[in-house]
N, C-alpha and C positions, 0 to 999 in steps of 0.2 A: 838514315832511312827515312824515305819520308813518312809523314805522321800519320797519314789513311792506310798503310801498309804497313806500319808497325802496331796501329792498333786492334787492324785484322788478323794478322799473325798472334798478338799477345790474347785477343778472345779465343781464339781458335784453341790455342795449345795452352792456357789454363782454363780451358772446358774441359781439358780431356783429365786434368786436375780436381773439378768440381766434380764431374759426372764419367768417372771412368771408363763404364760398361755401354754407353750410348755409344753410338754409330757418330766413329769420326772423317773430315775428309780426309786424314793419312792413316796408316798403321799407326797403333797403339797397342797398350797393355800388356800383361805379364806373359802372353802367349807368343808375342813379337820378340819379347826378350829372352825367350827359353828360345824361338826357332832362330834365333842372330848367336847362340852358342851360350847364354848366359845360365848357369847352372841352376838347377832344378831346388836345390836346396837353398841357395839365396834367393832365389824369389819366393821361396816359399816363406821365409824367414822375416820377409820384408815385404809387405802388399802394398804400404804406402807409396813404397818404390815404384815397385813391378806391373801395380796398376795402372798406375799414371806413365808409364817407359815410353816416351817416344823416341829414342834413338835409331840409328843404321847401321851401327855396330856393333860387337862384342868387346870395343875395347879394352877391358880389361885382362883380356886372356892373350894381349899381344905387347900390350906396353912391359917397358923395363924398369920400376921404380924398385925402391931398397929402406932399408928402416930409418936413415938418417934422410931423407929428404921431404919438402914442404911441399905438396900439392896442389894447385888450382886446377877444379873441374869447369871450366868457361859454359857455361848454356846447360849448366846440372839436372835442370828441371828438376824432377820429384829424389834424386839421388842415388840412381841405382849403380852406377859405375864409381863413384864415390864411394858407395857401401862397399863396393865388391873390392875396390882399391886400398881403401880405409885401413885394413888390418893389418898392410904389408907396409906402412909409410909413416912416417914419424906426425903427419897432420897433413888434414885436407880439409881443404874448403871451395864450398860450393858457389857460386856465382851466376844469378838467373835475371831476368827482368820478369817474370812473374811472380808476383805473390802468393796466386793459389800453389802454383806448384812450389816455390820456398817452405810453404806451409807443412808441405808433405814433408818436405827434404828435412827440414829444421827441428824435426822431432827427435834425429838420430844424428843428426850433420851441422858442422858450423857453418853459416850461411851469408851470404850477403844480396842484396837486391841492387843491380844496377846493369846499364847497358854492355854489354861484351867490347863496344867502343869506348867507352872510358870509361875504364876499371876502375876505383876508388885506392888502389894499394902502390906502396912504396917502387920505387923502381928495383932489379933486381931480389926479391923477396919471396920468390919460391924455384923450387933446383927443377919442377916437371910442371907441364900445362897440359891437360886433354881436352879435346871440344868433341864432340858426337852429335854431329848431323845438325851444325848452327850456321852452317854457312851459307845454304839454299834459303836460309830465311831473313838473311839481313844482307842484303846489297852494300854494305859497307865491310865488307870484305879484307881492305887495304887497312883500316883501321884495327879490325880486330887481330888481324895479324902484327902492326908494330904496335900494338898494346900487349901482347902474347911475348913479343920479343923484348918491350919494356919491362915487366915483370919478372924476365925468366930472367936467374942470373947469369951471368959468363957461362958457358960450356952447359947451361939447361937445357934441358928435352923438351920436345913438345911433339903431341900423339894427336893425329884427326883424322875424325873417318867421315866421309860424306856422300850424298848420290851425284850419279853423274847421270849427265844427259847425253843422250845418243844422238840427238840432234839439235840447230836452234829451232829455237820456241819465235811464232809469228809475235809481231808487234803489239797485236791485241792482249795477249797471253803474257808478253812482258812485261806491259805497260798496268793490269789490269788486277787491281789492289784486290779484290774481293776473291779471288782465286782460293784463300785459304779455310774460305767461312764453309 
């Protein structure tokens, strides 16, 4: 990614980390996560989370994990699909390039800080992967998928939910780093 566009992306979405309740440019908060299907009593449970939730999913209410498997949440942000996974999975760990939002995640979730393009972990080394809504933000796409696929072992799952565009976006609008601020 390049470095004006990923440091616009990473201010953007660990503000909404810092300063929760401010007006951001996407959806955020625990009000986005309750209307994407995410249960009323886990965000209630969890505000660190549910604050800071910038996701496009409910993926927890659709994935298949089980009590013997190792989990990577890719692009965890503050942890809320981790929490919600958490109880059902033998270990999950979180994986962000933000620190503020780690910060939230790591109060109740084991954590790591680094790019979703190269992961820091063994090859093979967890049974399931989930990403939620990281792939409109890092144009390295190709990468975080055979990192996803390097990770997962033989016959591992891997769960992502993302927005889609209805149409292309002009040149200006691709090309055009400060979109996110």
């Amino acid at each position: 990614m390049n470095s004006e566009l990923r440091a616009g992306v990473r201010e953007a979405y660990s503000r909404v980390a810092l300063k929760p309740f401010e007006q951001h440019p996407f959806p955020a908060g625990a009000a986005l996560a309750e209307s994407l299907g995410y249960a009323r009593e886990l965000v209630i449970d969890h505000p660190l989370a549910a604050d800071a939730f910038v996701g496009v999913s409910c993926l927890p209410g659709f994935v298949e994990v089980d009590s013997g498997m190792r989990v990577l949440d890719v692009g965890c942000g503050a942890g809320l699909d981790a929490l919600a996974i958490g109880p059902r999975v033998r270990g999950i760990i979180g994986l962000d390039f933000s620190a503020e939002m780690l910060a939230r995640a790591s109060a109740q979730l084991d954590v790591v800080q680094a790019a979703a393009e190269r992961m820091p972990f063994a090859d093979a080394c967890f049974d399931a992967a989930l990403a939620n809504g990281i792939f409109n933000l890092n144009p390295r796409r190709e990468e975080i998928f055979a990192e996803m696929a390097r990770v997962l072992r033989p016959g591992g799952r891997a769960w992502g939910a993302e927005l889609i565009l209805k149409g292309a976006l002009d040149e200006e609008a691709r090309s055009d780093a400060s979109w996110f601020a």
